[in-house]
PDB file of N, H, CA, C and O in Angstrom:
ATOM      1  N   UNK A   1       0.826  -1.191   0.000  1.00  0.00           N
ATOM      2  CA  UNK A   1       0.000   0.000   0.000  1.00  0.00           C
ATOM      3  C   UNK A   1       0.874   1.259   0.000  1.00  0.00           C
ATOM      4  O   UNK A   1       0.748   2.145  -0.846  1.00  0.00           O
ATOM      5  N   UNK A   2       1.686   1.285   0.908  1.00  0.00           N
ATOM      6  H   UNK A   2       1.789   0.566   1.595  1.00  0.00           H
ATOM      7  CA  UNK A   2       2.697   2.785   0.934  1.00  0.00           C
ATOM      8  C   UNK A   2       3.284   2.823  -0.543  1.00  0.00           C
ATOM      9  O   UNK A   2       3.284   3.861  -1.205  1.00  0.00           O
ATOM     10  N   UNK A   3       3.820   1.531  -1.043  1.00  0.00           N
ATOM     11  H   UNK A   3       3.821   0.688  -0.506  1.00  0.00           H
ATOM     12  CA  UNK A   3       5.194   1.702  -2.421  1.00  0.00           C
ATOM     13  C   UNK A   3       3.798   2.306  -3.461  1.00  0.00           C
ATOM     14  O   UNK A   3       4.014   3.256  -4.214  1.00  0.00           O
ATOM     15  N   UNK A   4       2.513   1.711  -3.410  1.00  0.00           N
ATOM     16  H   UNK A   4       2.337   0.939  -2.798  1.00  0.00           H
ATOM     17  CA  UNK A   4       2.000   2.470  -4.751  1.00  0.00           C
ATOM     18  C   UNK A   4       1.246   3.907  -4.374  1.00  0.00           C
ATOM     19  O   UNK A   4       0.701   4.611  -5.224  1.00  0.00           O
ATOM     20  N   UNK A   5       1.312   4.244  -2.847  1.00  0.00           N
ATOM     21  H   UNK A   5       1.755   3.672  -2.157  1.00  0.00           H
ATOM     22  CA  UNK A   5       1.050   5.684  -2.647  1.00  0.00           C
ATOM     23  C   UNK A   5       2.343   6.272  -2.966  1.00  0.00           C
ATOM     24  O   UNK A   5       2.155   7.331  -3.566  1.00  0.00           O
ATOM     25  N   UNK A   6       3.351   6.064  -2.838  1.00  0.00           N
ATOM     26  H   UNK A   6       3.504   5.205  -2.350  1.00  0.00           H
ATOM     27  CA  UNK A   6       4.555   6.826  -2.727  1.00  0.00           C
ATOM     28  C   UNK A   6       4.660   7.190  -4.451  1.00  0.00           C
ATOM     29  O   UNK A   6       4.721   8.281  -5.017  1.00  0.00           O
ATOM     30  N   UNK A   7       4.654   5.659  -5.053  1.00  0.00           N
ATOM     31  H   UNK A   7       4.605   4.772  -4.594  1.00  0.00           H
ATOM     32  CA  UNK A   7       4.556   6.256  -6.598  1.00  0.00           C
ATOM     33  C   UNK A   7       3.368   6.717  -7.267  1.00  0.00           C
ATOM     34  O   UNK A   7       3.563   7.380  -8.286  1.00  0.00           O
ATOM     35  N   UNK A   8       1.892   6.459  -6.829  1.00  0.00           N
ATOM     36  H   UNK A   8       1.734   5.921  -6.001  1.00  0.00           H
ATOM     37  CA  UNK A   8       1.016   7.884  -7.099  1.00  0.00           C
ATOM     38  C   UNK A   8       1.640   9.210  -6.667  1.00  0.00           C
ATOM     39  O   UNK A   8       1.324  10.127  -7.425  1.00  0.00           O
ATOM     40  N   UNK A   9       2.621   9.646  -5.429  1.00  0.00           N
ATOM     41  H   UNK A   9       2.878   8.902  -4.813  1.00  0.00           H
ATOM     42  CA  UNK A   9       2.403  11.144  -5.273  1.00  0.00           C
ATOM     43  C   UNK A   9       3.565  11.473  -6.040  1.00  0.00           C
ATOM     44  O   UNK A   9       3.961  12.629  -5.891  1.00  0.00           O
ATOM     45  N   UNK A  10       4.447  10.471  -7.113  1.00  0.00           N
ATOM     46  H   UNK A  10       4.125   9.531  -7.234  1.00  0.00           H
ATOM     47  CA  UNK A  10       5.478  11.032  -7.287  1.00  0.00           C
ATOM     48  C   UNK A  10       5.429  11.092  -9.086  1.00  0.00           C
ATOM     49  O   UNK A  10       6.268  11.571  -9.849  1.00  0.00           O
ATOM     50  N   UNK A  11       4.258  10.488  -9.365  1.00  0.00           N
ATOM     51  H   UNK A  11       3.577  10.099  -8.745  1.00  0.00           H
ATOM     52  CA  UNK A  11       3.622  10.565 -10.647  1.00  0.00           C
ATOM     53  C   UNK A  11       3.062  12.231 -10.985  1.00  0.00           C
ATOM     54  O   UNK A  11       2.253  12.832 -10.278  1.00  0.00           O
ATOM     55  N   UNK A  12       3.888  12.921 -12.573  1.00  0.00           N
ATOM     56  H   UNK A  12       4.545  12.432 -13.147  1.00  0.00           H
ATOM     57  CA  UNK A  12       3.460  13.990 -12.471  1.00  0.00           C
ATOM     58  C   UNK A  12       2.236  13.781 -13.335  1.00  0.00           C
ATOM     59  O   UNK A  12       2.134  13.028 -14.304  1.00  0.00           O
ATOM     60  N   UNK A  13       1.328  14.577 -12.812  1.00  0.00           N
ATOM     61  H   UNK A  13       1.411  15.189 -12.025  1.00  0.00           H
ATOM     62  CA  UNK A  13      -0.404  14.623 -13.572  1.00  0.00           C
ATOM     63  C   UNK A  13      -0.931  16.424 -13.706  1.00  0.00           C
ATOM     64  O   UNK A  13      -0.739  17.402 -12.982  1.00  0.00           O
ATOM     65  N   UNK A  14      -1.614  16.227 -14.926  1.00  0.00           N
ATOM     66  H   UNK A  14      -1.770  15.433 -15.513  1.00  0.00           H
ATOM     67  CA  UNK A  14      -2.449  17.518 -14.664  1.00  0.00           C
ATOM     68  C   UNK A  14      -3.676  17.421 -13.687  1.00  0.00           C
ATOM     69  O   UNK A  14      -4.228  16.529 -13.043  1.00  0.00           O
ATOM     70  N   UNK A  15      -3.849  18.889 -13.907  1.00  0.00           N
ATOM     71  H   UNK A  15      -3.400  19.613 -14.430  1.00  0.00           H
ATOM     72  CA  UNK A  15      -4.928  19.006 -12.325  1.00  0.00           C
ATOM     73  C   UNK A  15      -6.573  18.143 -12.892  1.00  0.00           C
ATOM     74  O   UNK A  15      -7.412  17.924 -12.018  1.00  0.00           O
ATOM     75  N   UNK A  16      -6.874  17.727 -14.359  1.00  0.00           N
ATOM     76  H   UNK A  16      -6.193  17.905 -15.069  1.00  0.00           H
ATOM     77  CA  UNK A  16      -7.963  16.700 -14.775  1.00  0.00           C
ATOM     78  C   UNK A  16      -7.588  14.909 -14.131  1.00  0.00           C
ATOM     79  O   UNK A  16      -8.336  14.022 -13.717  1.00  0.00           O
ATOM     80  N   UNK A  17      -6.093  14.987 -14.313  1.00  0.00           N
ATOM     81  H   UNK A  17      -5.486  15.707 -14.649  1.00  0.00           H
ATOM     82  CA  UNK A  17      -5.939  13.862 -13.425  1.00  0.00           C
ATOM     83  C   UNK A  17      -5.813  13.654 -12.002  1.00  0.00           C
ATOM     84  O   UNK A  17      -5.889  12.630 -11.324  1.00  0.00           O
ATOM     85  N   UNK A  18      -5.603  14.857 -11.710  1.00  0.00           N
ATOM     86  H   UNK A  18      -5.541  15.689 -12.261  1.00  0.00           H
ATOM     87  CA  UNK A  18      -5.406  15.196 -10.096  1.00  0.00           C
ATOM     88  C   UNK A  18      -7.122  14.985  -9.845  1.00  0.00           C
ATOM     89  O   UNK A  18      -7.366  14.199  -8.930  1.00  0.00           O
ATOM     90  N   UNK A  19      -7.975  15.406 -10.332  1.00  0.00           N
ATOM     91  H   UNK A  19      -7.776  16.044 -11.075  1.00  0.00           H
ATOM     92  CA  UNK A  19      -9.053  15.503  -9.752  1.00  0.00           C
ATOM     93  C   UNK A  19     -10.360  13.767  -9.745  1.00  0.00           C
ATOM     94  O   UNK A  19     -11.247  13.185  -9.120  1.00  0.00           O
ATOM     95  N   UNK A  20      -9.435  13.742 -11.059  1.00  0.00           N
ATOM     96  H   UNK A  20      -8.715  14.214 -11.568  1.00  0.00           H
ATOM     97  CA  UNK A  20     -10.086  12.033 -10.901  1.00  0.00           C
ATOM     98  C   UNK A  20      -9.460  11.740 -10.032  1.00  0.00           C
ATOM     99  O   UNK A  20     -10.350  11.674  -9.184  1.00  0.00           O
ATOM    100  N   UNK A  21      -8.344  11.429  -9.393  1.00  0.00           N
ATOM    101  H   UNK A  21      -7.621  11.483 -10.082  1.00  0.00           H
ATOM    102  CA  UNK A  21      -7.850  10.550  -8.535  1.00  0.00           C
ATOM    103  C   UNK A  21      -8.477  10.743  -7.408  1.00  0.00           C
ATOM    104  O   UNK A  21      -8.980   9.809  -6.784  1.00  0.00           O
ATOM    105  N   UNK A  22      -8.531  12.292  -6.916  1.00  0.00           N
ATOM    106  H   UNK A  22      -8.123  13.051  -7.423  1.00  0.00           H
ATOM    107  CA  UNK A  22      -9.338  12.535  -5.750  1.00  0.00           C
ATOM    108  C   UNK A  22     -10.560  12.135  -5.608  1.00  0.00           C
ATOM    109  O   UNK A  22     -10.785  11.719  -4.471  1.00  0.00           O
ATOM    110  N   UNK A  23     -11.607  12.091  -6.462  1.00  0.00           N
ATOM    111  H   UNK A  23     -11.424  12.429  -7.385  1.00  0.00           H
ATOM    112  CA  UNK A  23     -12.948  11.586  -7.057  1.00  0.00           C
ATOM    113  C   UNK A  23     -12.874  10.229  -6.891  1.00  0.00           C
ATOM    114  O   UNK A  23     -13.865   9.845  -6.268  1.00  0.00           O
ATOM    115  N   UNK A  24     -12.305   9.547  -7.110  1.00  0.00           N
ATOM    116  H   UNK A  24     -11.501   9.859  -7.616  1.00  0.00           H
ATOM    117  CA  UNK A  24     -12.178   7.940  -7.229  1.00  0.00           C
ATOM    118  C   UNK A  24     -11.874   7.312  -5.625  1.00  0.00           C
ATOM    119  O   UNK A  24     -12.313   6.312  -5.057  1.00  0.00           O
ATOM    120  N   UNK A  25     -11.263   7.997  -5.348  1.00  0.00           N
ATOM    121  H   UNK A  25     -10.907   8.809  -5.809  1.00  0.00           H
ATOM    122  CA  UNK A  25     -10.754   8.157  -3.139  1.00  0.00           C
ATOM    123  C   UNK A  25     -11.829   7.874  -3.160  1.00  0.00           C
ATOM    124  O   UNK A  25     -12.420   6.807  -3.327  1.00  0.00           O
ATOM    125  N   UNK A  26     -12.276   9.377  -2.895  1.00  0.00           N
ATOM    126  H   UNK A  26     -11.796  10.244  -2.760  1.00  0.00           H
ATOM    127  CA  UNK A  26     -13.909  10.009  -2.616  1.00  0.00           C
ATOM    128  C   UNK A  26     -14.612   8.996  -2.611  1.00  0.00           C
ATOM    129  O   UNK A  26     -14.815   8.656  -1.446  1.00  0.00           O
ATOM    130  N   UNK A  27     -15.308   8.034  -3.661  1.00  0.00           N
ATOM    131  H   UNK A  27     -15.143   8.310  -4.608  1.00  0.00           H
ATOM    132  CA  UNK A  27     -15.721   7.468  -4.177  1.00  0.00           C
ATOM    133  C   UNK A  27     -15.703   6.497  -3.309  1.00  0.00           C
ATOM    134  O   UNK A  27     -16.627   6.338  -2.511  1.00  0.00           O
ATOM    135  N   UNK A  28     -14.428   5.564  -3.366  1.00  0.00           N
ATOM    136  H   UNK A  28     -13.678   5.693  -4.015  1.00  0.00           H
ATOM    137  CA  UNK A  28     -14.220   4.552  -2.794  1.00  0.00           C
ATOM    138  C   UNK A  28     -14.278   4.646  -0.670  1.00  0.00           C
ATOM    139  O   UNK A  28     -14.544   3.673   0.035  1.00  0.00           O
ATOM    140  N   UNK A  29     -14.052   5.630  -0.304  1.00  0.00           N
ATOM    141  H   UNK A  29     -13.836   6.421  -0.877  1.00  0.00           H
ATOM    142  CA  UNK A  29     -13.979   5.403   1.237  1.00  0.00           C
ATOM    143  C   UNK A  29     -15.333   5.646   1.365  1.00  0.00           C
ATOM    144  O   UNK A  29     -15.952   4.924   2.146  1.00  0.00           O
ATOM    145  N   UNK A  30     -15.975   6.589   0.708  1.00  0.00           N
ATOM    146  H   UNK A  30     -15.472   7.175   0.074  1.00  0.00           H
ATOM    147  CA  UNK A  30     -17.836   6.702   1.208  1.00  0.00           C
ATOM    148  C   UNK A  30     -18.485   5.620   0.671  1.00  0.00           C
ATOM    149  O   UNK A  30     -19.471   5.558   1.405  1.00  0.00           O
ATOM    150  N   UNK A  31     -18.602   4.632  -0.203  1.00  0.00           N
ATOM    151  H   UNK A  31     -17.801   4.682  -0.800  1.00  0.00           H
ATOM    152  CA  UNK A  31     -19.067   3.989  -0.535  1.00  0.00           C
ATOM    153  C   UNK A  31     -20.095   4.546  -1.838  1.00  0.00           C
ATOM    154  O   UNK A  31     -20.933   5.425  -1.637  1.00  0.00           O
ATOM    155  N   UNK A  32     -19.942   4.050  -2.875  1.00  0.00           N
ATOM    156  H   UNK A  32     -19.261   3.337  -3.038  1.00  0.00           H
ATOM    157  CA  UNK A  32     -21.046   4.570  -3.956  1.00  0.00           C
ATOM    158  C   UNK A  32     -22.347   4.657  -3.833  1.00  0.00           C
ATOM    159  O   UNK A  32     -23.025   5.655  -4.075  1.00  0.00           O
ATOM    160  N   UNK A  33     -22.891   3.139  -3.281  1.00  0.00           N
ATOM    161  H   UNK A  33     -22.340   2.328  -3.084  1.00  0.00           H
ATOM    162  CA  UNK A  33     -23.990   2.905  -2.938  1.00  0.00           C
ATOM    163  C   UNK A  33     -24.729   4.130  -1.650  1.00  0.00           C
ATOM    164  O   UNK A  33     -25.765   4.754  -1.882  1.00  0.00           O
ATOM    165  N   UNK A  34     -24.012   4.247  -0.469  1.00  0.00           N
ATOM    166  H   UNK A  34     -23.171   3.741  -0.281  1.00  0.00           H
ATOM    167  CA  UNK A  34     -24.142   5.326   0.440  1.00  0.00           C
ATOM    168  C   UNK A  34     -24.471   7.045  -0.636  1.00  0.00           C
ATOM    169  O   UNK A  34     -25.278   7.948  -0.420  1.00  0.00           O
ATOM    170  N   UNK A  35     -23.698   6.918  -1.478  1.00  0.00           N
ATOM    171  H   UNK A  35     -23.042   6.184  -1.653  1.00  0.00           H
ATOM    172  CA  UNK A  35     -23.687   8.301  -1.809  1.00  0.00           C
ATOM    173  C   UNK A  35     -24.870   8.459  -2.744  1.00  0.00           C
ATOM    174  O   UNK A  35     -25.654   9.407  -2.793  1.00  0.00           O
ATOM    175  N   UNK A  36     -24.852   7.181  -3.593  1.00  0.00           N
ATOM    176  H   UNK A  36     -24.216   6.410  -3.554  1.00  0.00           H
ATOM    177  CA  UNK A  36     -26.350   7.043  -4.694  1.00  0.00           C
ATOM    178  C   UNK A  36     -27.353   7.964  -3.118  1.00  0.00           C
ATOM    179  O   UNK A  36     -27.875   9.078  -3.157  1.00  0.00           O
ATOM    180  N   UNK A  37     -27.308   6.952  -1.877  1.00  0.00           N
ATOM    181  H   UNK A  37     -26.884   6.047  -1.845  1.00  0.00           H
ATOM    182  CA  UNK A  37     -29.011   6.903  -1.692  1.00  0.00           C
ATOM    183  C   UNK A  37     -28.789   8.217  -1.185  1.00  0.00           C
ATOM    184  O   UNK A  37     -29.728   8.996  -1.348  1.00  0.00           O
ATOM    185  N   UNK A  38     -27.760   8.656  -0.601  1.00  0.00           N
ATOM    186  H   UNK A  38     -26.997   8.023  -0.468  1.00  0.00           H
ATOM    187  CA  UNK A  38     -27.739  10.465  -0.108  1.00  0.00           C
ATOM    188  C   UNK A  38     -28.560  11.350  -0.926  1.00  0.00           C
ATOM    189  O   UNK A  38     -29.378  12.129  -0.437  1.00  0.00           O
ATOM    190  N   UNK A  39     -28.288  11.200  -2.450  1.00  0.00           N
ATOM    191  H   UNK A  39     -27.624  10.568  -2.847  1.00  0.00           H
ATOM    192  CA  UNK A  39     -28.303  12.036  -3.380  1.00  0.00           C
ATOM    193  C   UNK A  39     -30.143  11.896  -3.949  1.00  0.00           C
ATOM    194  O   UNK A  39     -30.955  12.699  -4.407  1.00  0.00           O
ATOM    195  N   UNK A  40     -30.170  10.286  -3.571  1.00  0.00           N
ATOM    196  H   UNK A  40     -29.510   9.633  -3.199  1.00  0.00           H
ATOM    197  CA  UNK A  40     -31.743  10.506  -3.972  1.00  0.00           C
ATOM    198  C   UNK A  40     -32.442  10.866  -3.548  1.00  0.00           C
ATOM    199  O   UNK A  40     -33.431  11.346  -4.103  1.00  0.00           O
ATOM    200  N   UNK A  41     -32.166  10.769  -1.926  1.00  0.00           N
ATOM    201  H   UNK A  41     -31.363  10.379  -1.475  1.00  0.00           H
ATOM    202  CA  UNK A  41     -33.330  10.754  -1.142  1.00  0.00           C
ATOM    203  C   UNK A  41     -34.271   9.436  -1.061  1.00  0.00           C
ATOM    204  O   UNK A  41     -35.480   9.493  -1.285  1.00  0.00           O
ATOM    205  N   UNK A  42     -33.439   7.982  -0.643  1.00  0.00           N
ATOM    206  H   UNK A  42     -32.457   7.936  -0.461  1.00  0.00           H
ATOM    207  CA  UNK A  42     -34.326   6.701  -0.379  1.00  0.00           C
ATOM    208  C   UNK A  42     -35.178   6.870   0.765  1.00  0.00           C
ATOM    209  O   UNK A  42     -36.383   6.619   0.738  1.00  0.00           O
ATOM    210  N   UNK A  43     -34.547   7.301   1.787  1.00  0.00           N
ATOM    211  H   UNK A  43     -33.568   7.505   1.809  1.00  0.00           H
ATOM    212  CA  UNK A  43     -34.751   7.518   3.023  1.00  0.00           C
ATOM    213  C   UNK A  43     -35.653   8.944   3.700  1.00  0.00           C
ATOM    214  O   UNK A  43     -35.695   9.392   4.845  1.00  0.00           O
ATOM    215  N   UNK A  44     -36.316   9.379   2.418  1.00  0.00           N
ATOM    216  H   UNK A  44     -36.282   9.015   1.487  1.00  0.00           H
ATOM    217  CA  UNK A  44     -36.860  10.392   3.016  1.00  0.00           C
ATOM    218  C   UNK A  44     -38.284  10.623   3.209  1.00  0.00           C
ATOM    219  O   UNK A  44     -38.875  11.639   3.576  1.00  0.00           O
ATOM    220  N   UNK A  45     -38.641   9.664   2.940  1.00  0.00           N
ATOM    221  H   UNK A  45     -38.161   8.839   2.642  1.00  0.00           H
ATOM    222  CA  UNK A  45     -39.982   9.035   3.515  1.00  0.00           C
ATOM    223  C   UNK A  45     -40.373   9.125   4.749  1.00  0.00           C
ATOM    224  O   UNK A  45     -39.367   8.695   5.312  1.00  0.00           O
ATOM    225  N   UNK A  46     -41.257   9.424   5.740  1.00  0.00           N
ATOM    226  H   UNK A  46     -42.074   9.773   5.283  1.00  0.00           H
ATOM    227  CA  UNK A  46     -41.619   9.234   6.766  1.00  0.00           C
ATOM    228  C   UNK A  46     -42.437   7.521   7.185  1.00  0.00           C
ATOM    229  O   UNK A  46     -43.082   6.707   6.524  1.00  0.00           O
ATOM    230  N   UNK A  47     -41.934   7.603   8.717  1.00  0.00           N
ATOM    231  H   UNK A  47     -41.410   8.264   9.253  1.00  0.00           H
ATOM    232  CA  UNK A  47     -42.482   6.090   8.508  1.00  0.00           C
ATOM    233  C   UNK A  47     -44.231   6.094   8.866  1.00  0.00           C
ATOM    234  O   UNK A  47     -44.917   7.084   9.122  1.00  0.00           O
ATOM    235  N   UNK A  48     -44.498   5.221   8.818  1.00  0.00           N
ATOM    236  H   UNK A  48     -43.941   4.417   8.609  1.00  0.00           H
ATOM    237  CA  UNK A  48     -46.002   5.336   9.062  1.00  0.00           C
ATOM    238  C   UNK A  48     -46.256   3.979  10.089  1.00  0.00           C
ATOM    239  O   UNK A  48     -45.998   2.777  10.019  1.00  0.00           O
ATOM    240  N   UNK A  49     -46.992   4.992  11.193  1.00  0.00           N
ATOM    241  H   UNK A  49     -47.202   5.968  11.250  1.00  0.00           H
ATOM    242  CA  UNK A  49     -46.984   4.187  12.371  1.00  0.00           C
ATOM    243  C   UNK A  49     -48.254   2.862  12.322  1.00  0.00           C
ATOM    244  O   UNK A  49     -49.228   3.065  11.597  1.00  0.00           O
ATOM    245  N   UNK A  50     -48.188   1.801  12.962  1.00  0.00           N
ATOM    246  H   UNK A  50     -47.397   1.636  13.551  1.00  0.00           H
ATOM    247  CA  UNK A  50     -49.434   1.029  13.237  1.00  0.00           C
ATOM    248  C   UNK A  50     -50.472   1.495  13.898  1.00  0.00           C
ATOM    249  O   UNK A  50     -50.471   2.189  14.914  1.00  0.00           O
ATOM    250  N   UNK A  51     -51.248   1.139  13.362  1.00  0.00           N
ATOM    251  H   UNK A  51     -51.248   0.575  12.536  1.00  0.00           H
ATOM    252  CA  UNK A  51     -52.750   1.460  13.623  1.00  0.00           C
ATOM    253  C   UNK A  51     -53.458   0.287  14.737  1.00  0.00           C
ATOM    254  O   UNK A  51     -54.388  -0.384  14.289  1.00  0.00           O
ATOM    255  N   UNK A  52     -53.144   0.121  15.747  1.00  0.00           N
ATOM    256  H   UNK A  52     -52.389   0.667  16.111  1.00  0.00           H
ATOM    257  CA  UNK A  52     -53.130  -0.903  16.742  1.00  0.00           C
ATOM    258  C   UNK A  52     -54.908  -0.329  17.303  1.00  0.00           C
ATOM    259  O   UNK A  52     -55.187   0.677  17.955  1.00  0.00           O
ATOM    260  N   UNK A  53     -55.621  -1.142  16.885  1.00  0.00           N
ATOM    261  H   UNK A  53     -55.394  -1.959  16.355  1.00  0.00           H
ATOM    262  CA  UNK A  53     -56.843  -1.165  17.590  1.00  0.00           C
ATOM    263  C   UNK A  53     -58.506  -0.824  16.157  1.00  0.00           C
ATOM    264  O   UNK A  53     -59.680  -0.475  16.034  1.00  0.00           O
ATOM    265  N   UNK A  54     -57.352  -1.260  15.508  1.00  0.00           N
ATOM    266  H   UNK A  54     -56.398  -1.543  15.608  1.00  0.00           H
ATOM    267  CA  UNK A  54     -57.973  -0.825  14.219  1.00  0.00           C
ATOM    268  C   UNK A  54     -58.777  -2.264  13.218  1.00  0.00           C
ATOM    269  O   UNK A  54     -59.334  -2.285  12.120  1.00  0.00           O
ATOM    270  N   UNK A  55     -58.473  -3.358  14.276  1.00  0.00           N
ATOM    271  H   UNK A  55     -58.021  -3.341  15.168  1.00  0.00           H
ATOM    272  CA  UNK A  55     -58.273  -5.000  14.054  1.00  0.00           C
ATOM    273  C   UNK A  55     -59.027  -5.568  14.881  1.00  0.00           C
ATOM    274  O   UNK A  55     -59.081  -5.205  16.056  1.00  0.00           O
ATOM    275  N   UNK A  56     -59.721  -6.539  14.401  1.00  0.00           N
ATOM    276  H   UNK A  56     -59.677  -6.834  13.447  1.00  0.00           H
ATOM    277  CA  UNK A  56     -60.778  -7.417  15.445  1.00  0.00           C
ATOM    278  C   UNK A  56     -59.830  -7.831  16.466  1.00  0.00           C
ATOM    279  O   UNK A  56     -60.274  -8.178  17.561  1.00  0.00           O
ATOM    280  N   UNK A  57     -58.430  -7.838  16.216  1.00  0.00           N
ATOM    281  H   UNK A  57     -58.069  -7.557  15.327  1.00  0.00           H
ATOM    282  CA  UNK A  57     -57.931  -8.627  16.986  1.00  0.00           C
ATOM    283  C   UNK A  57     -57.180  -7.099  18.023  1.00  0.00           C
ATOM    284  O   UNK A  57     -56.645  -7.123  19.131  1.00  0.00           O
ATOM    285  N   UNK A  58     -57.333  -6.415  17.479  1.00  0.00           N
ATOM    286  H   UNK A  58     -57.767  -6.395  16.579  1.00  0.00           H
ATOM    287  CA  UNK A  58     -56.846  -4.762  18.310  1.00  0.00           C
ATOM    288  C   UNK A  58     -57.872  -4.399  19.111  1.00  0.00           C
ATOM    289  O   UNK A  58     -57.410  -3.441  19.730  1.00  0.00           O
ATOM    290  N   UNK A  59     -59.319  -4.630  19.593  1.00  0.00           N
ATOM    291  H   UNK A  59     -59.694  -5.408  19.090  1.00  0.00           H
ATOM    292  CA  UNK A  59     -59.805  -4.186  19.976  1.00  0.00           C
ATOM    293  C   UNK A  59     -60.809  -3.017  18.687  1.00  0.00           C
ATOM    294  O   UNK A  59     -60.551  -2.936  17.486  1.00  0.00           O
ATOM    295  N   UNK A  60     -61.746  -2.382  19.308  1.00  0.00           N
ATOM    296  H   UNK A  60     -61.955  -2.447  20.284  1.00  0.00           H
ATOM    297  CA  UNK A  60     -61.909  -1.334  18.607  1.00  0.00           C
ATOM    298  C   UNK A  60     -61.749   0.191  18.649  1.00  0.00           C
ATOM    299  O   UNK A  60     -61.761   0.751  19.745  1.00  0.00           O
ATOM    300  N   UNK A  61     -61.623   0.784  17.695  1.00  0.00           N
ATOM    301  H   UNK A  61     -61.614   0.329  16.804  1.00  0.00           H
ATOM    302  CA  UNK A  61     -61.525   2.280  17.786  1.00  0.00           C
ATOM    303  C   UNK A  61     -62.124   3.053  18.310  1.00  0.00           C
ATOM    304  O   UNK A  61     -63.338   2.867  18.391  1.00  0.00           O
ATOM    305  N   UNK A  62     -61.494   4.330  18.929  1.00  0.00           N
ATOM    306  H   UNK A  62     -60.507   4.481  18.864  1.00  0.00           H
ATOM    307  CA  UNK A  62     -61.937   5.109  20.206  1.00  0.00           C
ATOM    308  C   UNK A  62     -63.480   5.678  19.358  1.00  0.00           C
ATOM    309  O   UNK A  62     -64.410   6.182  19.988  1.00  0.00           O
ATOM    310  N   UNK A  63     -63.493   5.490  17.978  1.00  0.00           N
ATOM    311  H   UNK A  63     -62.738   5.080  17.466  1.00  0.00           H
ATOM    312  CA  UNK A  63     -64.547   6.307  18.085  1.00  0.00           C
ATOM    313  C   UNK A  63     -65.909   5.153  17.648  1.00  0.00           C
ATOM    314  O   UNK A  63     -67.060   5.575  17.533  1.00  0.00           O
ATOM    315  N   UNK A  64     -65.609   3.911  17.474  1.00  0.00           N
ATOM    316  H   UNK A  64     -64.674   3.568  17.567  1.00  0.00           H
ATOM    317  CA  UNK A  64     -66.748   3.253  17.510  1.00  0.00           C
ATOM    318  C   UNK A  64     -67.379   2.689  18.494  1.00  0.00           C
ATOM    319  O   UNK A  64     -68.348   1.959  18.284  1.00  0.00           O
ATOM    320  N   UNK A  65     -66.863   2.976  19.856  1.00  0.00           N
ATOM    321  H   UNK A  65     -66.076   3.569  20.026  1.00  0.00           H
ATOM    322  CA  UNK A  65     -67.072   2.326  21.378  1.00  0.00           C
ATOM    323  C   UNK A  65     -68.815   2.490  21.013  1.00  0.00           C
ATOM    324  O   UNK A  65     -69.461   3.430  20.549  1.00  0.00           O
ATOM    325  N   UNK A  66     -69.195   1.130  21.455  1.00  0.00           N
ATOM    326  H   UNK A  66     -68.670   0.367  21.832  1.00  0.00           H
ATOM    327  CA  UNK A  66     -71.047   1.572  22.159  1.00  0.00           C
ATOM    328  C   UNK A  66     -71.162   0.990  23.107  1.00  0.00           C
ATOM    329  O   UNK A  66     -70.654  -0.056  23.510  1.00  0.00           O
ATOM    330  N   UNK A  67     -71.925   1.736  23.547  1.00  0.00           N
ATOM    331  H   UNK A  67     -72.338   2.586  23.219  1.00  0.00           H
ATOM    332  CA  UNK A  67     -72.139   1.849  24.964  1.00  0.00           C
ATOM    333  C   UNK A  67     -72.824   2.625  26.277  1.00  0.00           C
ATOM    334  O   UNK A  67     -72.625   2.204  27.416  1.00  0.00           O
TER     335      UNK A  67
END
């Protein structure tokens, strides 16, 4: 790992190759997949809670009580 960092930093590049390399890091320590779902928004959904009493087997709802 050090001998092919040492000869990446000693490789001369323009700053289009300088910037892929940094991009490709980037890339690789965040994970692609992580950065896809950042960017979409998978996760930005709210969750939606259970409806507990809403089921013969829940009992019934506060507003159909008789009685």
């Amino acid at each position: 790992m050090k001998t092919e960092l040492d000869t990446l930093m000693q490789k001369k590049m323009d700053r289009r190759a300088f910037l892929k390399h940094v991009t490709v890091g980037f890339v690789a320590l965040t994970g692609a997949a992580a950065l896809i779902k950042t960017l979409t928004g998978v996760n930005a959904a709210p969750k939606q809670q259970a409806n507990y009493g809403a089921s013969a087997y829940g009992g019934t709802k506060a507003g159909n009580v008789k009685g």
